[in-house]
C-alpha positions as CSV (number, residue, x, y, z in Angstrom):
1,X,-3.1,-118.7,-16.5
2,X,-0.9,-121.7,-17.8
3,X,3.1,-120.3,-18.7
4,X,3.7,-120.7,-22.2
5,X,5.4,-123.8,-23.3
6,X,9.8,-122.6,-23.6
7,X,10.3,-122.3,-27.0
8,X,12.8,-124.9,-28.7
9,X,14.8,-123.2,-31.7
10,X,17.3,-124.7,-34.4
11,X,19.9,-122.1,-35.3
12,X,20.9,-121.5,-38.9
13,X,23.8,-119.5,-40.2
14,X,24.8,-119.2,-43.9
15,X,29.2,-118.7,-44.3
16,X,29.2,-116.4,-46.4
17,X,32.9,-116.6,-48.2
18,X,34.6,-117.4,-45.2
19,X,34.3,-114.8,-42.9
20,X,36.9,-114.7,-40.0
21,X,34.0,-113.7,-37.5
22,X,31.4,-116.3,-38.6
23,X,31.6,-118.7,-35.8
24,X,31.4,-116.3,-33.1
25,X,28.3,-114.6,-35.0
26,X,26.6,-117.6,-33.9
27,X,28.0,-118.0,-30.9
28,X,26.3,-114.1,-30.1
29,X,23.2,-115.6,-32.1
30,X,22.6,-118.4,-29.4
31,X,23.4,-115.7,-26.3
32,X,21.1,-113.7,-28.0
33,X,17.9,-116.8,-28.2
34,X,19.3,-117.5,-24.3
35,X,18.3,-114.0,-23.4
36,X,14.8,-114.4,-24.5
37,X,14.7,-117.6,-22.8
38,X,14.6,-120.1,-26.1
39,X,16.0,-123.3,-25.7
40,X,18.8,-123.6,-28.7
41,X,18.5,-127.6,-29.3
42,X,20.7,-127.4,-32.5
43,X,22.8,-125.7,-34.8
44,X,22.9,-125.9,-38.7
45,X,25.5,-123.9,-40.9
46,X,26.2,-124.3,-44.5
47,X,29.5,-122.1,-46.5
48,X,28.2,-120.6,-49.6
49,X,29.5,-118.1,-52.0
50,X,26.3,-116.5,-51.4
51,X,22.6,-116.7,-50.0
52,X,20.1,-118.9,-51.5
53,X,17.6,-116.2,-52.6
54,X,14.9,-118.0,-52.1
55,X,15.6,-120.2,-48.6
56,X,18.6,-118.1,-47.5
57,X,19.5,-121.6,-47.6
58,X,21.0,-124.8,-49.8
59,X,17.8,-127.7,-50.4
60,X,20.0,-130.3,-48.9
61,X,20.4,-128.5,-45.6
62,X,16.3,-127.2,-45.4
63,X,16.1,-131.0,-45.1
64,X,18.6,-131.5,-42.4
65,X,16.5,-128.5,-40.7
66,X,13.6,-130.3,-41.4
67,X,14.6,-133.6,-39.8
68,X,16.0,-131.4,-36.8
69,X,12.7,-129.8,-35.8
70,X,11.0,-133.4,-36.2
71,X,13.2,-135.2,-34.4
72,X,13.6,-132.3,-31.5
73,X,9.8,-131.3,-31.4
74,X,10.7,-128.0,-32.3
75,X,8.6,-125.0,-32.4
76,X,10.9,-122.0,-34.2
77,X,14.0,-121.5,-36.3
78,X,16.6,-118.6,-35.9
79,X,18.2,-117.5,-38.6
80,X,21.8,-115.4,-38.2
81,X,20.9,-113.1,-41.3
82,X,17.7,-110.4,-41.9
83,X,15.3,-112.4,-44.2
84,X,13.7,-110.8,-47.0
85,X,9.7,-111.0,-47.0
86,X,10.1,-113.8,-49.8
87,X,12.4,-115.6,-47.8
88,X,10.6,-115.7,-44.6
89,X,7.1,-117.0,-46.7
90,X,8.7,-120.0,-48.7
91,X,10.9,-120.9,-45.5
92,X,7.5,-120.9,-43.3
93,X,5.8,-122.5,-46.0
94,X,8.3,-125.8,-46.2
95,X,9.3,-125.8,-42.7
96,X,5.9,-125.6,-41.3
97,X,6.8,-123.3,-38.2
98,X,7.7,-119.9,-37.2
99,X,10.9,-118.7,-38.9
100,X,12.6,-114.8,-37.6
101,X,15.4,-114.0,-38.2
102,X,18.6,-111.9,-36.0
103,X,17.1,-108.4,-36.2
104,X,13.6,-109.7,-34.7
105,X,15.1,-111.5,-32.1
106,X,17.1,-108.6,-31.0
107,X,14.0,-106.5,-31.4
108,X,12.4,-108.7,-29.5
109,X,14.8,-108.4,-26.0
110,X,14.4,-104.9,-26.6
111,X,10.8,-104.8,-26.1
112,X,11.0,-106.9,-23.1
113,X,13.7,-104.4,-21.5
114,X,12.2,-101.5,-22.5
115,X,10.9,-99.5,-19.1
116,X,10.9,-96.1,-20.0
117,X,7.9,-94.5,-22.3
118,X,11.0,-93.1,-24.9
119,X,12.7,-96.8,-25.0
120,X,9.2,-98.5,-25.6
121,X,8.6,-95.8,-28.3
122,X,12.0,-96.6,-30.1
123,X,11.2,-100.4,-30.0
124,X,8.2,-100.0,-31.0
125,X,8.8,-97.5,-34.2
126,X,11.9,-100.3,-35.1
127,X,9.7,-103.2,-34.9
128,X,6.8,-101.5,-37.6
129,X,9.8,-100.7,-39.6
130,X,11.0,-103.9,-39.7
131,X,7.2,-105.4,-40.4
132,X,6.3,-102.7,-42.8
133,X,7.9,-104.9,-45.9
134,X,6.8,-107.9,-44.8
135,X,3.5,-107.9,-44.4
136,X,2.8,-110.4,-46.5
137,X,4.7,-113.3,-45.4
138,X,4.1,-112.2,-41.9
139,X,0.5,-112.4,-42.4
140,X,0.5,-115.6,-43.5
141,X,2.3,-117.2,-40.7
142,X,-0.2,-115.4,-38.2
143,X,-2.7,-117.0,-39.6
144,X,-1.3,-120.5,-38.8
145,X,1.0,-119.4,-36.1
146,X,-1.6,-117.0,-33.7
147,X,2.0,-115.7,-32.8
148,X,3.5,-111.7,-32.3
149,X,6.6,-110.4,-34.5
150,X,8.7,-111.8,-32.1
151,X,9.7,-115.2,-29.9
152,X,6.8,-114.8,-27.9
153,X,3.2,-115.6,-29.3
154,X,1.8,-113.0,-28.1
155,X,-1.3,-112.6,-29.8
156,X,-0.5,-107.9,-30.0
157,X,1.5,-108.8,-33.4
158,X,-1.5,-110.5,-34.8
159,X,-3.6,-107.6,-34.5
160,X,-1.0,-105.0,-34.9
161,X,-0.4,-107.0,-38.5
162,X,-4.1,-107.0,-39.3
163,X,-3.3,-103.1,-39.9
164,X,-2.6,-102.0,-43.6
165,X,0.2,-100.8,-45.0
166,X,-0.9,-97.1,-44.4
167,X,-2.4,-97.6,-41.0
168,X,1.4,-98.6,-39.9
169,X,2.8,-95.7,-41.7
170,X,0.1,-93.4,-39.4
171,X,1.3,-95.1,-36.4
172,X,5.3,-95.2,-37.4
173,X,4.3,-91.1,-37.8
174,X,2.0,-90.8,-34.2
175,X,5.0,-92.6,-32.4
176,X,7.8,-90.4,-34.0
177,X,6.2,-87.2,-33.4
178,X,5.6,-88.7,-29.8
179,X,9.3,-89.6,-29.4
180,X,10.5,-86.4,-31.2
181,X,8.5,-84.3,-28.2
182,X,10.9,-86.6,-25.5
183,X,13.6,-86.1,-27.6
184,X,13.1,-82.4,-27.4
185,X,13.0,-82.5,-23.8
186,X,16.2,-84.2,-23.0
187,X,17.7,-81.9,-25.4
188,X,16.3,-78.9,-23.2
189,X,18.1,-81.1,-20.2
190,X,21.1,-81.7,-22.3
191,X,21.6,-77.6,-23.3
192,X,21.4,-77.1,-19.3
193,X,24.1,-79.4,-18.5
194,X,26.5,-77.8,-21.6
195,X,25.4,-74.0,-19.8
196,X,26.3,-75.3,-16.2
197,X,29.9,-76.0,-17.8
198,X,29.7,-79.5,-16.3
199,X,32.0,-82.4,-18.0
200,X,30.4,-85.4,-19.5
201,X,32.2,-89.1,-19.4
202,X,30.3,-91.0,-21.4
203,X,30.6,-95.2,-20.9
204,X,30.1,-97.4,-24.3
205,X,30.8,-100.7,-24.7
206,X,29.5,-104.2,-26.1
207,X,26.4,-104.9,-24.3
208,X,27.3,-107.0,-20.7
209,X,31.1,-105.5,-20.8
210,X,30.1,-104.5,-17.2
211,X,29.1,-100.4,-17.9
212,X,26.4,-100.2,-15.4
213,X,28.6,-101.8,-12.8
214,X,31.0,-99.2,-13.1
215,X,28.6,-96.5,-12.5
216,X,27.3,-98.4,-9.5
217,X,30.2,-98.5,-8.2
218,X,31.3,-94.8,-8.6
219,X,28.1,-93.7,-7.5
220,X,28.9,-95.6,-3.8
221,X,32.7,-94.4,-4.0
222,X,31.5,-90.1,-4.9
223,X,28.3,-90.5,-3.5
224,X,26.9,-92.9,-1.2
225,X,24.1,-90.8,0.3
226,X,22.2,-91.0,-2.9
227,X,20.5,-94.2,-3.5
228,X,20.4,-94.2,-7.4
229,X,21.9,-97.2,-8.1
230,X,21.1,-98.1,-12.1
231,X,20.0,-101.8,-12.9
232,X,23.1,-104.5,-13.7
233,X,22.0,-108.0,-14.6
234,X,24.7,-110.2,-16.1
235,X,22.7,-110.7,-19.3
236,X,22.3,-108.7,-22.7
237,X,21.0,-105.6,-23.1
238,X,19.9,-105.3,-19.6
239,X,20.3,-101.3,-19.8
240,X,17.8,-99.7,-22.4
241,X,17.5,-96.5,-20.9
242,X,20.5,-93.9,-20.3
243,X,21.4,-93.0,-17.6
244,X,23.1,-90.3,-16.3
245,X,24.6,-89.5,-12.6
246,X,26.5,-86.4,-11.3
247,X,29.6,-88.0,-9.6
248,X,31.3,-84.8,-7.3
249,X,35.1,-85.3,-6.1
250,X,36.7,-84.1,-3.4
251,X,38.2,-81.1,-4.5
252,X,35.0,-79.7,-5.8
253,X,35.2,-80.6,-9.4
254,X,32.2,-82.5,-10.9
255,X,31.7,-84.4,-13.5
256,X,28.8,-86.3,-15.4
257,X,28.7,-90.0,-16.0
258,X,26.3,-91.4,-18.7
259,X,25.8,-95.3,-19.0
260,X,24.5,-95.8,-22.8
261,X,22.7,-99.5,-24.4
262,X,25.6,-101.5,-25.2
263,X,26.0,-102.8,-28.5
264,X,25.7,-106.0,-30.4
265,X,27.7,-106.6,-33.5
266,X,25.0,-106.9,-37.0
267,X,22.5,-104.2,-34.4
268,X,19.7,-103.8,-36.4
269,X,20.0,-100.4,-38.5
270,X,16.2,-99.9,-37.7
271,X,17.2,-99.9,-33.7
272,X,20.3,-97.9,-34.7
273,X,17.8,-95.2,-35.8
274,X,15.4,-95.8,-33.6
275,X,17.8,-95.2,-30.5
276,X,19.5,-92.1,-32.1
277,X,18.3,-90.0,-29.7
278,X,19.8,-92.0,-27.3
279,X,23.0,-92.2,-28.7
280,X,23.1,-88.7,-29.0
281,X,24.0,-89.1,-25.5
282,X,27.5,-90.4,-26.9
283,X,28.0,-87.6,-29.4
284,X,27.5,-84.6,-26.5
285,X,30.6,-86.0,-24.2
286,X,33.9,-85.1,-23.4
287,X,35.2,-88.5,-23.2
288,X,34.2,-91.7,-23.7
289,X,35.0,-94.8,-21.4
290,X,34.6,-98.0,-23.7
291,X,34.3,-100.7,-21.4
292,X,35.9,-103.8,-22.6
293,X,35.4,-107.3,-21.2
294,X,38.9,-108.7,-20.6
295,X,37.4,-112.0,-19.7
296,X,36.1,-112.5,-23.3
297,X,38.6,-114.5,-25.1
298,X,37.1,-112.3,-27.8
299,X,37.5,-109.2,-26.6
300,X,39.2,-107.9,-29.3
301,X,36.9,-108.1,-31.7
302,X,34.0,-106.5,-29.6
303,X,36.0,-103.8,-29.0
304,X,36.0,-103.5,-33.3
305,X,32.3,-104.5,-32.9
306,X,31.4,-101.1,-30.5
307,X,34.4,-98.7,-32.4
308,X,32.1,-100.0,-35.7
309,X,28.9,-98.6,-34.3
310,X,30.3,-95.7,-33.0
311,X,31.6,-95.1,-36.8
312,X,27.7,-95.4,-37.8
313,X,26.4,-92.9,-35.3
314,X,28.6,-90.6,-36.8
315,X,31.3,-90.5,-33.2
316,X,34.9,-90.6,-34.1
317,X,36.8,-87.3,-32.7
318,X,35.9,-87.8,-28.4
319,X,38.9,-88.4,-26.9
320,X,38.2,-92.6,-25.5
321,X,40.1,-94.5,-22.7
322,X,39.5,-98.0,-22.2
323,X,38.5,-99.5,-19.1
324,X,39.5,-103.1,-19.3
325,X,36.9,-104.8,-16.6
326,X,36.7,-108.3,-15.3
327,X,40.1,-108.6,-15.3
328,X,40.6,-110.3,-12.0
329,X,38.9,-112.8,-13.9
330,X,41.5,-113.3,-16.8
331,X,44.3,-113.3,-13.5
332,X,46.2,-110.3,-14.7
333,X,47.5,-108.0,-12.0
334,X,45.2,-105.2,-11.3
335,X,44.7,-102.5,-11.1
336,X,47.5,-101.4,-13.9
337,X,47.5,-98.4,-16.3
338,X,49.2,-98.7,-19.8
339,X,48.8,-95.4,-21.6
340,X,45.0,-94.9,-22.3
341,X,43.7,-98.3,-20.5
342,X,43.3,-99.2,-16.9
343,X,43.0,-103.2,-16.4
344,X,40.5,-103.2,-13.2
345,X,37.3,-104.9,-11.9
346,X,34.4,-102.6,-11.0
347,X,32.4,-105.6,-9.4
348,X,35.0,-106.1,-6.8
349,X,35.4,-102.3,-6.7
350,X,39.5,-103.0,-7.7
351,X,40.8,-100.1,-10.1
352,X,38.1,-97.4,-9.9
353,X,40.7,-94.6,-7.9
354,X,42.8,-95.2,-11.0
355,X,39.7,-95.0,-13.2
356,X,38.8,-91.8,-11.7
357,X,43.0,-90.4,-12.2
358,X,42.5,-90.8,-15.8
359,X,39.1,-89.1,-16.5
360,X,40.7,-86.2,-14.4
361,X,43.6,-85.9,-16.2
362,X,41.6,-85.6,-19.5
363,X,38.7,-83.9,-18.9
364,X,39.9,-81.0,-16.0
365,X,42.2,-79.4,-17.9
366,X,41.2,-76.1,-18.1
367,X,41.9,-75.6,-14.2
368,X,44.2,-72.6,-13.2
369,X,45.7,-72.0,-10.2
370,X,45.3,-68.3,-8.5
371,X,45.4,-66.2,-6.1
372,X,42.5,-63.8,-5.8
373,X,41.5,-60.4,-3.1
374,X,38.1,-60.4,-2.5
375,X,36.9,-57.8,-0.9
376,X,34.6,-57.9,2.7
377,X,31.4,-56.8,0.8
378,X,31.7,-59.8,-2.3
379,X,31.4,-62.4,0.3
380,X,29.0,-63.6,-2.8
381,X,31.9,-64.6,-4.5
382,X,33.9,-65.9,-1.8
383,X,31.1,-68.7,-1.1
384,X,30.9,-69.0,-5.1
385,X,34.6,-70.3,-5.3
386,X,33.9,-72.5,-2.0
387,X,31.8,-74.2,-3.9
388,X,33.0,-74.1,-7.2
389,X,37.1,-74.3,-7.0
390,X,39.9,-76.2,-4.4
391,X,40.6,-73.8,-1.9
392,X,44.3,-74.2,-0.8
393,X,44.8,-71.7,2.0
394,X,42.0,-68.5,3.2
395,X,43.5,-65.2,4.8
396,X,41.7,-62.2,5.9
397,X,43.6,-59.3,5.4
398,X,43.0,-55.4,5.7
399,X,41.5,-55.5,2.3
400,X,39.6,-58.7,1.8
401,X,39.6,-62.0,1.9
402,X,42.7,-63.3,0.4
403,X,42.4,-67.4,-1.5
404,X,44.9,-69.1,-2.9
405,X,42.9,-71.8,-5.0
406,X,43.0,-73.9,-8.7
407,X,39.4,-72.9,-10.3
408,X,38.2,-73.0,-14.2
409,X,39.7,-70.6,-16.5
410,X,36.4,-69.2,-17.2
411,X,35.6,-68.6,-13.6
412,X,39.2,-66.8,-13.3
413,X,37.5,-64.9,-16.4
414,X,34.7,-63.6,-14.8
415,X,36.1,-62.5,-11.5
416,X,39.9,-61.6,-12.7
417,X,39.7,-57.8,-11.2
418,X,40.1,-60.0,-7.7
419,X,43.2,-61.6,-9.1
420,X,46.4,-60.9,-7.5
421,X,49.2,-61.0,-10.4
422,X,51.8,-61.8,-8.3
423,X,50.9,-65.5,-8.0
424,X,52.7,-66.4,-11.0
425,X,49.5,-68.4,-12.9
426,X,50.0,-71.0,-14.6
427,X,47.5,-73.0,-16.5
């Protein structure tokens, strides 16, 4: 079989009044065309008050466009904004070639790193939702284009298109209930994790800020017999799924470490629903890690562009300290701590013991340190706190087995007749 022809794309952003964040927008539009391997051979903006309803776009510039595509042998044009059905017909119609617009493109690198059957279900259900009211146009450029919904022409979006409106609406319904069922069953695994009393650390971030090295990297610090390393790729989006790793400490306190899909500012609010579930992931921790970038001359504003998405999903009260990775790169010294950030660099492994000193601090705290008797015949409960709490110092006296030890207040709870009173506790 004969690989497709790269796709060439022109670029097109409309400034709307000025806005401060406009040029790096585009900046994230052409990363974003990169990441499904387009070839970006130009770049066309235009400030207006607002859109042109019907081209999204001033007449004088669908002309500059026009001359682009001819002069580049063009195939596509990328547009920053989500077209309306209207927009993407009489845009087709005078450019005479595929037009999509932000939301599919990101749609589109979702589909290709989907791997799980719950991703692929979430992509899937966002990309019908995005078709459903544009049918029309769509159909029309299949008809010319043979194309899919996305970059790719892949021929599955033809047929999928062919469906009417209600047929989608059966399949939008099979998939959800599908997902729903998945949904259920991570909730079941979520519930088990809250009983078990376990912590969660959850890491968010703009997508590439480095999140899934971090976990690699703990996961070979806390435990290097276990070979579950998570995929890191130095390109968008490259984690779909989430993922979530137990990461034990020396002194026998455990926590759980969730890596989430990073974000993108102007997501899609289809993939925002879609991945929910996921998300939810988020909303169920103790603390959140947001990852930052430090390389980014921009950094500041994806940190707005991830706090902004949190805000959507509804996550505002988890207590959040900020990693600030790849900073080697930006030649600060590291590793540092300033209040609630750490300035390190998980891919040279510089910074994580630090890391690991602040999620301790915020997430152990209700650790109490005790003396307890235990009698000979509750050696049950003598191998419960071996496991469970940091042993100090073990004596064996006339009456039992003495243990001088910090363990959870609710552990201290259940087995307080052992306690020995004297030991001044302190919380």
């Amino acid at each position: 079989m004969t690989e497709p022809l790269q796709q060439k794309a022109i670029l097109v952003g409309v400034n709307l009044n000025q806005q401060e964040d406009f040029e790096y927008s585009m900046e994230e539009l052409a990363n974003l065309a990169e990441a499904c391997d387009i070839e970006v051979v130009a770049v066309v903006t235009q400030n207006l008050p607002k859109v042109n309803t019907s081209h999204y776009i001033g007449t004088g510039k669908l002309q500059e466009v026009t001359a682009l595509l001819e002069a580049n042998d063009c195939n596509l044009v990328i547009f920053n904004d989500e077209l309306s059905p209207s927009q993407i017909r009489n845009l087709e119609a005078d450019l005479q070639c595929k037009v999509i617009d932000r939301t599919v493109l990101i749609l589109d690198i979702f589909d290709q790193r989907a791997k799980t059957r719950e991703a692929q279900l979430q992509v899937e259900i966002a990309q019908l939702k995005y078709m459903l009211p544009r049918l029309i146009g769509l159909r029309e450029s299949l008809g010319r284009q043979s194309g899919g919904v996305g970059t790719k022409n892949r021929g599955a979006g033809e047929t999928r298109l062919e469906l009417d409106r209600r047929r989608i609406e059966e399949k939008i319904n099979a998939l959800s209930k599908e997902l729903d069922t998945l949904v259920a069953h991570r909730q079941t695994q979520r519930k088990q994790r809250k009983k078990n009393d376990v912590p969660v650390v959850s890491l968010v971030g703009y997508t590439n800020a480095g999140k899934s090295t971090i976990m690699n990297a703990m996961m070979e610090l806390f435990h290097p017999e276990q070979e579950k390393q998570v995929f890191e790729k130095d390109m968008l989006f490259a984690t779909l799924e989430t993922s979530v790793r137990s990461i034990p400490l020396e002194d026998n306190k455990t926590f759980l470490l969730t890596d989430t899909v990073g974000f993108v500012s102007k997501l899609p609010h289809h993939l925002i629903k879609a991945f929910r579930s996921t998300l939810e992931e988020v909303a169920e921790a103790d603390l959140l890690i947001h990852v930052v970038d430090y390389s980014n001359p921009e950094y500041e504003r994806l940190i707005e562009i991830t706090n902004q998405t949190l805000k959507e999903i509804g996550i505002t009260d988890i207590p959040v300290i900020y990693a600030y990775n790849k900073s080697d790169l930006a030649e600060r010294p590291i590793p540092e701590i300033q209040g609630d950030k750490v300035f390190m660099a998980a891919k040279p492994r510089i910074g994580l013991q630090e890391l690991v000193q602040m999620i301790r601090e915020r997430v152990f705290k209700d650790y109490i340190r005790c003396e307890m008797l235990i009698p000979y015949d509750q050696g049950a409960v003598v191998s419960y706190f071996n496991e469970r709490a940091n042993i100090f110092a073990t004596s064996y006296e006339e009456d039992g087995t003495r243990l001088s030890m910090e363990c959870r207040l609710s552990d201290y709870g259940k087995y307080k007749q052992y306690a020995v009173e004297s030991a001044g506790e302190q919380e």
